[in-house]
C-alpha positions as CSV (number, residue, x, y, z in Angstrom):
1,X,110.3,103.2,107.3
2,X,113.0,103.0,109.7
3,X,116.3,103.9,107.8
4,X,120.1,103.4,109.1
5,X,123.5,104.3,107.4
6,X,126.5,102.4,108.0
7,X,129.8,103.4,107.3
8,X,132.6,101.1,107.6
9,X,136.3,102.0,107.0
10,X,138.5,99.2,105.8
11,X,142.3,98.4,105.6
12,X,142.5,98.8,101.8
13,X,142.9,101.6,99.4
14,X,144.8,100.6,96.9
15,X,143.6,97.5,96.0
16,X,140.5,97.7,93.8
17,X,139.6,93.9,93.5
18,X,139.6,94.2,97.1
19,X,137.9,97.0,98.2
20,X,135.0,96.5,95.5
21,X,134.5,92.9,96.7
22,X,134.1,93.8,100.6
23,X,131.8,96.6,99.4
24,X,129.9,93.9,97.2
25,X,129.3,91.6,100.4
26,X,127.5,94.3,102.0
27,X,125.7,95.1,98.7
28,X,124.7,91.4,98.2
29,X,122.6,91.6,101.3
30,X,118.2,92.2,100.1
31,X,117.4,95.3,100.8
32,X,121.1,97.2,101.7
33,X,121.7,100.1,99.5
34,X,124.7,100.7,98.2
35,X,125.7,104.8,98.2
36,X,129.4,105.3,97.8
37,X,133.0,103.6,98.2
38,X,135.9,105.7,98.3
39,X,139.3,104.7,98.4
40,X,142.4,106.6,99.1
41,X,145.9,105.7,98.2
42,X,148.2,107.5,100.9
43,X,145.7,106.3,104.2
44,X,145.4,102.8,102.1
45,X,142.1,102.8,103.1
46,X,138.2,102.9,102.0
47,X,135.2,104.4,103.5
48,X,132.4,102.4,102.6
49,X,128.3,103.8,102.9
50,X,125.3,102.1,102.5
51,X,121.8,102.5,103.4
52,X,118.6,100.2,105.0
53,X,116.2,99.1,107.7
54,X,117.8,98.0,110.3
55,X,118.0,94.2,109.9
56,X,119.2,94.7,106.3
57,X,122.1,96.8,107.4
58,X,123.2,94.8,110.0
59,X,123.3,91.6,107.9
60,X,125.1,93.7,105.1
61,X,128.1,95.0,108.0
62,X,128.5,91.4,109.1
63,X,128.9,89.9,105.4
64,X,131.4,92.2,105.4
65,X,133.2,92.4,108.1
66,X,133.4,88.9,107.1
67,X,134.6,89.6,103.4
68,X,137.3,91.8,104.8
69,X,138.2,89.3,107.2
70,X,139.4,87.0,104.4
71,X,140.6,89.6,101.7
72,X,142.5,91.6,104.2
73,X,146.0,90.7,106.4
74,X,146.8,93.7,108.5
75,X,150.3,92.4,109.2
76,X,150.9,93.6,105.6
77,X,149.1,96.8,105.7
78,X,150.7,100.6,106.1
79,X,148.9,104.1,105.5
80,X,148.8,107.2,106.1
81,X,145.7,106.9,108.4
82,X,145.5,105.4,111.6
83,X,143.9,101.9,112.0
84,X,144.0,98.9,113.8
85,X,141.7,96.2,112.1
86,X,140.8,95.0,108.3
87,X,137.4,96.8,109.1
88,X,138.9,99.3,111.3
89,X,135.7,101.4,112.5
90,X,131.9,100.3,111.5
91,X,129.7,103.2,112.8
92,X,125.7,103.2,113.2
93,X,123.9,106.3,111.8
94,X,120.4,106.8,112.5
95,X,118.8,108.5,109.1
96,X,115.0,108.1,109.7
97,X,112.2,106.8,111.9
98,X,114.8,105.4,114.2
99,X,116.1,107.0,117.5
100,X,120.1,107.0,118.7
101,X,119.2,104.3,121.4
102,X,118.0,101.6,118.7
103,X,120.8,102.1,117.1
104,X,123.0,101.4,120.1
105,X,121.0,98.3,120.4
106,X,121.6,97.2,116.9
107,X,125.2,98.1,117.1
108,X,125.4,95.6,120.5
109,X,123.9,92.8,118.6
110,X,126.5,93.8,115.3
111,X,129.5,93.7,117.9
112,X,128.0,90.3,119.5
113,X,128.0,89.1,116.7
114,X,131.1,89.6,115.0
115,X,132.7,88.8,118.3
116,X,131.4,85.0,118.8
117,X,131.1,83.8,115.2
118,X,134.1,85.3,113.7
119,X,136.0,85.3,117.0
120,X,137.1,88.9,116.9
121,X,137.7,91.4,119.6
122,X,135.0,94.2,119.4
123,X,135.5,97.6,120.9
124,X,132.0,100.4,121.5
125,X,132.4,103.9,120.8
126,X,130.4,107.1,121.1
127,X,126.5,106.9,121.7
128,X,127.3,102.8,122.2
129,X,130.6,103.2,124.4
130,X,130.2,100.5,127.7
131,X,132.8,102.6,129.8
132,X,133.0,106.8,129.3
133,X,136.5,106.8,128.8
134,X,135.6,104.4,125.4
135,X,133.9,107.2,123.4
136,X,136.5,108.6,121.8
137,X,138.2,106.5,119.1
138,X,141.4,108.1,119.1
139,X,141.5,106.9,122.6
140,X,140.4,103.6,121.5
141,X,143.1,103.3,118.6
142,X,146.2,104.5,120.7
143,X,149.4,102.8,119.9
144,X,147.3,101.7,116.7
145,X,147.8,97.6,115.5
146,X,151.3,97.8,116.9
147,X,150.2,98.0,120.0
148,X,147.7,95.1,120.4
149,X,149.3,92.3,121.6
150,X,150.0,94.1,124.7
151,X,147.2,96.4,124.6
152,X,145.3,93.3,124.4
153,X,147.2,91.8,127.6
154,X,145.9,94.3,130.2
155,X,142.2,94.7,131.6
156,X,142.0,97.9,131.1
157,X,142.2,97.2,126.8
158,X,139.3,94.2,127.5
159,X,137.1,94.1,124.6
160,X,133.3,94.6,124.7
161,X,132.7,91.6,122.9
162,X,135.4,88.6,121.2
163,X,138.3,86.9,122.9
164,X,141.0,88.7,124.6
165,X,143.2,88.0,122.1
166,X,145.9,89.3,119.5
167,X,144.2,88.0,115.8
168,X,147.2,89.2,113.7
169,X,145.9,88.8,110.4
170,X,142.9,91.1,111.3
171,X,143.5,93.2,114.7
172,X,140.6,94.5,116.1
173,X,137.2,96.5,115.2
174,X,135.3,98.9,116.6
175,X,131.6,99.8,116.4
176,X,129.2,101.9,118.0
177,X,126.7,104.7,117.1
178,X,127.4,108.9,115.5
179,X,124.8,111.1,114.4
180,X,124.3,111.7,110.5
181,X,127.4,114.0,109.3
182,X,126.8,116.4,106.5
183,X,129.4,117.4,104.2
184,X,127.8,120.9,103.2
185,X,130.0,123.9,101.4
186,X,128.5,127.3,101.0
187,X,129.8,129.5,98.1
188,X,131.0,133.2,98.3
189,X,131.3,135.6,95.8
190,X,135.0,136.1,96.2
191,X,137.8,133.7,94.9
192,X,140.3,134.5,97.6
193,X,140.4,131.4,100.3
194,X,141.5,133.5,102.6
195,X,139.0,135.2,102.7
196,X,136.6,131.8,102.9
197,X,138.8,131.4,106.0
198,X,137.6,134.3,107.7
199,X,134.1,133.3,107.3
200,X,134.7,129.5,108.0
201,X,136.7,130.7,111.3
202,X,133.8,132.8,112.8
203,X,131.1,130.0,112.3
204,X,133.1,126.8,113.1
205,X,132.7,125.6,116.8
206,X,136.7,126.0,117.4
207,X,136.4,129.3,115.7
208,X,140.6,131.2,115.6
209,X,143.1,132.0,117.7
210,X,143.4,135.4,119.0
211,X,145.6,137.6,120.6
212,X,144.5,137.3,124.5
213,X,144.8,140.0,127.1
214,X,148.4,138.9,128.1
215,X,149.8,138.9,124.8
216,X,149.5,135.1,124.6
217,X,147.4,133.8,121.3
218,X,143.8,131.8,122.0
219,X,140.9,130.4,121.3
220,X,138.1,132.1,120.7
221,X,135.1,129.8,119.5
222,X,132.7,130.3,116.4
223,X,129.2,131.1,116.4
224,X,128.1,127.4,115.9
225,X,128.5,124.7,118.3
226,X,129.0,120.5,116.1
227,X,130.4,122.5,112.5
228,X,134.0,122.2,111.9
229,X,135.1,124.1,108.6
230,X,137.7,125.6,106.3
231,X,137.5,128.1,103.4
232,X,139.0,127.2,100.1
233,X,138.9,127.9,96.1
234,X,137.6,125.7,93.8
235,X,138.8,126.5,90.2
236,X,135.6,124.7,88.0
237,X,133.2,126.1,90.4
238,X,135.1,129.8,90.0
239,X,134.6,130.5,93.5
240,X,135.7,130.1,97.3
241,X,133.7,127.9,99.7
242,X,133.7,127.8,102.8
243,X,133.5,124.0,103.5
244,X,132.1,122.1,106.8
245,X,131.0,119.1,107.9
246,X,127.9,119.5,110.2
247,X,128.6,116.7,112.7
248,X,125.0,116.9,114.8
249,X,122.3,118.2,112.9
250,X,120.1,118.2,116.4
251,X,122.8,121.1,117.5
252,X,123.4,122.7,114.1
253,X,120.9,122.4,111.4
254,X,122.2,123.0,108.0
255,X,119.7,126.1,107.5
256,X,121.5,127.5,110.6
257,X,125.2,126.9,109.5
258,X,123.6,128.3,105.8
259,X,122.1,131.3,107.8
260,X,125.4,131.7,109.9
261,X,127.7,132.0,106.9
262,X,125.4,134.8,105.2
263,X,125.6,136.8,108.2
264,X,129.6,136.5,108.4
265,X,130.1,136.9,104.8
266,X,127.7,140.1,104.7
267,X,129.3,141.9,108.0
268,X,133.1,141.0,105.8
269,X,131.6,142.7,102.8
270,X,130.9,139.4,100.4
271,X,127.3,137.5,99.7
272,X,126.6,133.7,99.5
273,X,125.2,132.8,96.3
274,X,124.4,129.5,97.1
275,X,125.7,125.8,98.6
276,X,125.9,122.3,98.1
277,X,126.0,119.3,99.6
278,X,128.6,116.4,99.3
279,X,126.3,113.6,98.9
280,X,122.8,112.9,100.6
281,X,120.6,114.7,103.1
282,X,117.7,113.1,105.4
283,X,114.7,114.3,104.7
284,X,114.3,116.0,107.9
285,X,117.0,118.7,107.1
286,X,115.6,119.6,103.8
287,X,112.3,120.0,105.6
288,X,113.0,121.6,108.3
289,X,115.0,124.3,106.1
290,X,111.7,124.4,104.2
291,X,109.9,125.5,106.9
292,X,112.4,127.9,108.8
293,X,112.7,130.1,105.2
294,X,109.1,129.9,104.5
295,X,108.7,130.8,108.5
296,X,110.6,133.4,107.7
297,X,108.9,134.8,105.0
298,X,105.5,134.8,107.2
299,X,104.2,132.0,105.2
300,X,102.7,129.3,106.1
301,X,104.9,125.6,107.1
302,X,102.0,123.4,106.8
303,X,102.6,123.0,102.5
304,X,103.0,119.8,100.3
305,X,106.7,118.2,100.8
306,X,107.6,119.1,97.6
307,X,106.7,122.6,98.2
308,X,108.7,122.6,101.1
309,X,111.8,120.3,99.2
310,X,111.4,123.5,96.7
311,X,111.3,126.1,99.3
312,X,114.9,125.2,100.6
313,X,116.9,124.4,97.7
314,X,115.7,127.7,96.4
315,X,116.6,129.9,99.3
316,X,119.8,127.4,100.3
317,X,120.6,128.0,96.6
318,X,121.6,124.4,96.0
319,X,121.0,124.3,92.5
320,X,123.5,127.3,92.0
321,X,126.4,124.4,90.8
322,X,124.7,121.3,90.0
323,X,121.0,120.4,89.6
324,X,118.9,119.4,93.0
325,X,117.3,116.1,92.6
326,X,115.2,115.0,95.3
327,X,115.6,110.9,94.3
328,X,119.0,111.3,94.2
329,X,120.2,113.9,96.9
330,X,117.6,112.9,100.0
331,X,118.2,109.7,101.2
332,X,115.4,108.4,102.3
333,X,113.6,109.3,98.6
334,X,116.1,106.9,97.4
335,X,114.6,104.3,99.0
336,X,111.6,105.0,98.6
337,X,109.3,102.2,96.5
338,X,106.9,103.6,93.8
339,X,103.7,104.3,94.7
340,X,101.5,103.1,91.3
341,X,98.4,104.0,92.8
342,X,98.7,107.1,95.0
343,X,100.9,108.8,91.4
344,X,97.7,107.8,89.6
345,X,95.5,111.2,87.9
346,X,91.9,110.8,89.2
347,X,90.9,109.6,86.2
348,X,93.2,106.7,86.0
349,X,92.7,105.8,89.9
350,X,88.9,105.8,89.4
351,X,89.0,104.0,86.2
352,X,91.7,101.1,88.2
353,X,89.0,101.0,90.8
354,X,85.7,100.5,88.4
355,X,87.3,97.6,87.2
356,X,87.1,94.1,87.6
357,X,90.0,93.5,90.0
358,X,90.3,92.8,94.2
359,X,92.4,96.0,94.3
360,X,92.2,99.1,94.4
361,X,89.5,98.3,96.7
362,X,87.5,99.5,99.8
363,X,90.4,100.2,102.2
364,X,92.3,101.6,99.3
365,X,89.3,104.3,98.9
366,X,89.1,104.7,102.1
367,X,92.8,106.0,103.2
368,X,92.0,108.4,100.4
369,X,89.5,109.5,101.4
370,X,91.1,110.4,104.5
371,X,93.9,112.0,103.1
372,X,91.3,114.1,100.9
373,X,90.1,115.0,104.8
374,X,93.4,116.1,106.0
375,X,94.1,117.9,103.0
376,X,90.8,120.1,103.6
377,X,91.8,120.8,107.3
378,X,95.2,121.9,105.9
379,X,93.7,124.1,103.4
380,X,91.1,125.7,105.7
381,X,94.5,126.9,108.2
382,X,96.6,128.0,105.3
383,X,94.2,130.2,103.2
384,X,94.1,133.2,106.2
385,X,97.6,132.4,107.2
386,X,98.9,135.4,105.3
387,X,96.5,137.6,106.4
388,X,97.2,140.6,108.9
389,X,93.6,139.9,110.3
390,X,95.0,136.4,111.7
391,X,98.6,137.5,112.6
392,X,97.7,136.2,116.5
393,X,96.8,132.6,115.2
394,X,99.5,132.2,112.8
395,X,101.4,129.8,114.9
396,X,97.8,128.1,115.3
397,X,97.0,127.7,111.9
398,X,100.9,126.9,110.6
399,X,101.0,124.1,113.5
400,X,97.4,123.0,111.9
401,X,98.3,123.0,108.5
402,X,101.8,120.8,109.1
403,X,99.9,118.0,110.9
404,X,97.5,118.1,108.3
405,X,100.1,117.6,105.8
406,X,101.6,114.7,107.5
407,X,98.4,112.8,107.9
408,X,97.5,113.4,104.2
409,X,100.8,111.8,103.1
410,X,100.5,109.1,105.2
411,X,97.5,108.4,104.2
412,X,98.4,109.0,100.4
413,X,101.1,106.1,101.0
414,X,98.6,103.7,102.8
415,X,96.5,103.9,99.5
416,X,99.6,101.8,98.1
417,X,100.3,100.2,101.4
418,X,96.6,98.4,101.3
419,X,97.2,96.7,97.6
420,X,100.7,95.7,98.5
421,X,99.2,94.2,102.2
422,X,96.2,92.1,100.1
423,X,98.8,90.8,98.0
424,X,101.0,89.6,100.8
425,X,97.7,87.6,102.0
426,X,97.3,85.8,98.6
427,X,101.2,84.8,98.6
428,X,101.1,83.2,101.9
429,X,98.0,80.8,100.3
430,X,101.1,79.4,98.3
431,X,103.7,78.9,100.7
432,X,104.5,75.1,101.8
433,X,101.6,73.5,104.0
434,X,104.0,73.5,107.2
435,X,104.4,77.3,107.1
436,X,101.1,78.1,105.6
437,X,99.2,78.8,108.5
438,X,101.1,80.6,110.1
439,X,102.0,82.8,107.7
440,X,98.5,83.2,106.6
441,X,97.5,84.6,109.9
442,X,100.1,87.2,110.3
443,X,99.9,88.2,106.3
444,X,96.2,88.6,107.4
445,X,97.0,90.7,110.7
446,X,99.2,92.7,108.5
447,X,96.7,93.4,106.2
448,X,94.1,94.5,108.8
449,X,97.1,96.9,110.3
450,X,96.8,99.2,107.0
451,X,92.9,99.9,107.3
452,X,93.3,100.4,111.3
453,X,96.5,102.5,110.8
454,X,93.4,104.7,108.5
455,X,90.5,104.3,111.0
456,X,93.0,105.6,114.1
457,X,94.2,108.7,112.4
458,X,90.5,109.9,111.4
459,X,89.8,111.4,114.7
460,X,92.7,113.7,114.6
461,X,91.7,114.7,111.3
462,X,88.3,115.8,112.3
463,X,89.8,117.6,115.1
464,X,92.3,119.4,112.9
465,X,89.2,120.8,110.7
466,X,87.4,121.2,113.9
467,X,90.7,123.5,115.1
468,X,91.0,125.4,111.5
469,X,87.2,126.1,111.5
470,X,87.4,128.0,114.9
471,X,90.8,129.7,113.9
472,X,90.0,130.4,109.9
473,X,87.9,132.4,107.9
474,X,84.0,131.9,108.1
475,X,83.9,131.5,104.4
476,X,85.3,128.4,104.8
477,X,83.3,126.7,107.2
478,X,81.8,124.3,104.4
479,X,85.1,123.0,103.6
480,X,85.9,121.9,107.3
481,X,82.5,119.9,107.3
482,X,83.7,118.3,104.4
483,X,86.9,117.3,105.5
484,X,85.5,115.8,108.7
485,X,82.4,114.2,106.3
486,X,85.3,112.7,104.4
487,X,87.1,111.3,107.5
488,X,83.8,110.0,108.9
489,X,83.6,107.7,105.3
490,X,87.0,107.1,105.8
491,X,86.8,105.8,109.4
492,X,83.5,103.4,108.5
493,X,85.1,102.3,105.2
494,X,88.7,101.7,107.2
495,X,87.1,100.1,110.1
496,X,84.7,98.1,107.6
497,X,88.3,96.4,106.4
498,X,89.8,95.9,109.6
499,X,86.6,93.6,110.5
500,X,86.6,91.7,107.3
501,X,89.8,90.8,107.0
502,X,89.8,89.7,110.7
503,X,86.1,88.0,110.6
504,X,87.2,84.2,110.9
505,X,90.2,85.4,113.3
506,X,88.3,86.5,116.1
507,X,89.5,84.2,119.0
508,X,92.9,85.4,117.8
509,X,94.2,87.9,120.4
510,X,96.0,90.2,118.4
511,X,93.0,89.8,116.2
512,X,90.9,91.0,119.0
513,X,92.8,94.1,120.2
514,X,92.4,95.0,117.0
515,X,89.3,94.8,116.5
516,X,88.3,96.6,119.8
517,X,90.9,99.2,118.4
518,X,89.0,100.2,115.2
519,X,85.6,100.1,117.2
520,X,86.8,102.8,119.6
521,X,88.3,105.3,116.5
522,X,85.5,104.4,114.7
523,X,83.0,105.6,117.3
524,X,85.2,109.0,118.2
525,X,85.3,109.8,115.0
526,X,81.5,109.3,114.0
527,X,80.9,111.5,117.2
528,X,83.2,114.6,116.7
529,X,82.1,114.3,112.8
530,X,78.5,114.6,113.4
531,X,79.2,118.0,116.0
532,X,81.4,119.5,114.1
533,X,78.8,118.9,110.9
534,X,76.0,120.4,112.9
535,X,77.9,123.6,113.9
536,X,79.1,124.0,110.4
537,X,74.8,124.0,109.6
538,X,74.6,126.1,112.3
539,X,77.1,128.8,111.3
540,X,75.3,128.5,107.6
541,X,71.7,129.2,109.5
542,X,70.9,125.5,109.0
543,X,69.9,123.7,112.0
């Protein structure tokens, strides 16, 4: 799933009807989350989040942009913070599965948008900035909305998209592209902010100001490049914090900034005893903290999510003040759908199978039986990781287990994704003769993309056991033969879908590639299986 955040400021804080019904016209969009809306008084102005996929999001900015467009007049407007539009800024914020350079392309198409059907002028910054001077918007937003119509005058102040003129009820906007921001505080054991200060001045990138060789006072950066941060006391929690936003999480994870802080606050004589966030987290930095502790522990990476999700709250201590719940701190597991099927006991999911419905069904049994393949591969690298007999293929079997992991849980979730994919194939029988064709065939190539997604990743997974069985413990060379027989059944039983979903389609192009496609994984796999078997009868003096 490919998730964005989108974070508009508007022109309004002190208005509630108006504020709540600009945030509402992004909310009314399908499939737009909405996470928070926080107004402040002095700046007269609210900073709006919500979450999606891509198209969602961008449908939920324009609606409103639009909204705001009606509800707000910027010729009565005054606050504390600078602006110069109704929605004054609109950043893009790539969360998951989608790269910084997709989101500049979605935040072109936003701008375009906005620009020739509501006939405002549309200004890029950062990552989506047309001209290098453009990426800062404080250099943008000079002279603020009293200086448009003359800003607005000059070639220099040319928007990106819109007219090249002064609309006085709304100004201008601009949009573009930052990297997720983290509002992360970690707590000390001292109630004294100055002495948060101390710490939050040797980790932040602009660090303090120091006394220089001539007498004269400066800079002297922090140890973390992307953090800014400031210590402070918060009475309810009884302790200081020293408080940061972590403004690229590719330069500074939060484990780091976490790791960074203990170090500063030990060398000054305090401990952390824990942190916490200021709303949500991707997945990605909760993982990757999982791994660098458990790393650090010289135990294994490749473990369950959850394990991993448990891993870094405990050593991050962010439980300490409030409870860590993965649905609602990690973004990404709050838009997550159930999964009915994959959350099913053994019992339950066999019983559902045995009975006397279309789904669960073959491809269904199939993914997991793959996943049970992965998991196997995974197991077989992590039983010796801890072992001082294996210390020189640690890195082997930890890079072993964590792709095993990941294939298991995707093939966990296509157990769902196959049921869901079926259905979508008897919904398009109903739709209106005109469109019925049409959308029969792609419901149909979408439901033959779940089993082939399955049939293409079982080749890996035999290679992963193959890999574990040559780095791991003899003991358990049964278990990597069964977790290449069980991707072998998965591949015939995945490939077996693909072809019957696709049997009256294939004259159908896309129909054929695909087709060819689960021929091909079908065939590796069957091939590496069938080795990798023998040498596991071999080992066992079998032949």
């Amino acid at each position: 799933m490919k998730i964005v955040e989108c974070v508009p400021n508007i022109s309004e804080g002190r208005r509630p009807e108006i504020y709540d019904a600009v945030a509402a016209a992004a909310a009314s969009v399908p499939g737009v989350q909405l996470l928070d809306v926080d107004p402040g008084q002095e700046t007269n102005r609210t900073v709006i989040t919500f979450v999606g996929e891509p198209e969602a999001v961008l449908e939920g900015a324009f609606q409103l942009v639009k909204k705001s467009f009606e509800l707000i007049d910027m010729r009565e407007h005054s606050g504390a913070h600078g602006r110069q539009g109704a929605t004054d800024v609109c950043p893009f914020v790539p969360v998951s599965g989608i790269t910084v350079e997709e989101c500049v392309q979605l935040s072109h198409e936003f701008a375009r948008r906005v620009g020739d059907e509501l006939g405002v002028p549309v200004y890029m910054y950062e990552f989506a900035a047309t001209r290098p001077e453009r990426r800062s918007l404080a250099v943008i937003r000079q002279g603020e909305y009293e200086a448009l119509p003359e800003k607005l005058k000059t070639e220099e102040f040319a928007p990106d998209y819109g007219p090249a003129e002064f609309i006085p009820s709304f100004g201008v906007m601009v949009t573009g592209v930052r990297k997720f921001l983290i509002a992360y505080n970690v707590n000390l054991d001292v109630t004294d902010k100055r002495w948060a200060n101390r710490v939050a001045f040797d980790v932040r990138e602009k660090g303090r100001m120091v006394k220089g060789p001539d007498g004269k006072k400066i800079e002297k950066p922090g140890m973390l490049k992307a953090v800014r941060g400031v210590g402070w006391y918060i009475p309810e929690y009884g302790c200081a914090q020293v408080s940061m936003n972590l403004v690229d999480l590719d330069v500074t994870p939060m484990h780091v900034a976490f790791d960074a802080c203990e170090k500063s606050a030990r060398d000054r004589g305090m401990r952390v005893t824990g942190s916490e966030l200021v709303g949500l987290v991707p997945r990605e930095s909760i993982v990757e903290a999982g791994k660098h502790y458990l790393r650090r522990m010289k135990r294994s990476p490749g473990v369950p999510y959850a394990d991993l999700v448990h891993a870094a709250v405990r050593s991050l201590g962010l439980a300490e003040l409030a409870p860590f719940e993965i649905k609602k701190n990690i973004i990404e597991e709050m838009l997550a759908p159930e999964r009915p099927l994959a959350s099913m006991t053994l019992q339950d999911f066999a019983d559902e199978t045995s009975r006397d419905s279309a789904a669960p069904g073959g491809g269904s049994v199939a993914a997991l039986a793959g996943a049970l393949g992965a998991a196997l591969a995974a197991m077989v690298a992590n039983l010796p990781h801890p072992k001082a007999a294996f210390a020189g293929v640690r890195d082997e079997l930890g890079s072993i287990a964590m792709r095993g992991q990941e294939v298991k849980q995707a093939l966990l979730d296509a157990i769902d994704d196959d049921t869901w994919a079926f259905q979508k194939v008897m919904d398009a029988g109903k739709l209106p003769a005109s469109e019925r064709e049409e959308g029969l065939r792609r419901a149909t190539l979408g439901a033959a993309a779940v089993p082939l997604t399955v049939v293409e990743m079982c080749p890996e997974i035999v290679a992963l056991c193959g890999r574990a069985l040559e780095a791991g413990m003899k003991a358990s060379g049964s278990d990597a033969g069964v977790g290449a027989t069980m991707a072998r059944a998965a591949a015939i039983g995945a490939a077996m879908n693909v072809s019957i979903n696709l049997q009256e389609m294939a004259e159908d192009p896309e129909a054929g590639e695909m087709l060819r496609r689960a021929d091909v994984a079908l065939r590796e796999t069957e091939k590496a299986s069938e080795e990798l078997v023998a040498e596991v009868w071999r080992r066992l003096g079998r032949k």
